[in-house]
C-alpha positions, 0 to 999 in steps of 0.5 A: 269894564271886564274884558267881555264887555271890551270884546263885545264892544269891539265886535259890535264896532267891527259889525258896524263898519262891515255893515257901511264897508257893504253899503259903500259897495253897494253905491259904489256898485250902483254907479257904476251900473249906472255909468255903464247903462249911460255907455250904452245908451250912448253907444247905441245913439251913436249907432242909430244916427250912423244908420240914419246917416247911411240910410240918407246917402243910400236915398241921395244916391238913389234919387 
């Protein structure tokens, strides 16, 4: 094997990783994008129910 084939070699392995680096990444990134809709779901339950909370103490005062 020439070192021009050694090379090729070598840079088709680096390609390679490159490529499974930017996949991992990309899962990584769609975690997290995943986690960070699930906050915010979980942010705007939490609001709706404190709305519901203070719409019925709004209702019991009333009556």
């Amino acid at each position: 094997m020439g070192i021009k084939d050694q090379f090729q070699d070598k840079a088709q392995e680096l390609a390679e990783r490159g490529k499974q680096a930017v996949k991992g990444k990309d899962a990584k990134d769609e975690a997290s994008q995943r986690a960070s809709q699930g906050r915010e779901s979980a942010q705007e339950a939490k609001e709706r129910a404190e709305r519901e909370l203070r719409a019925r103490t709004e209702r019991g005062r009333d009556a």
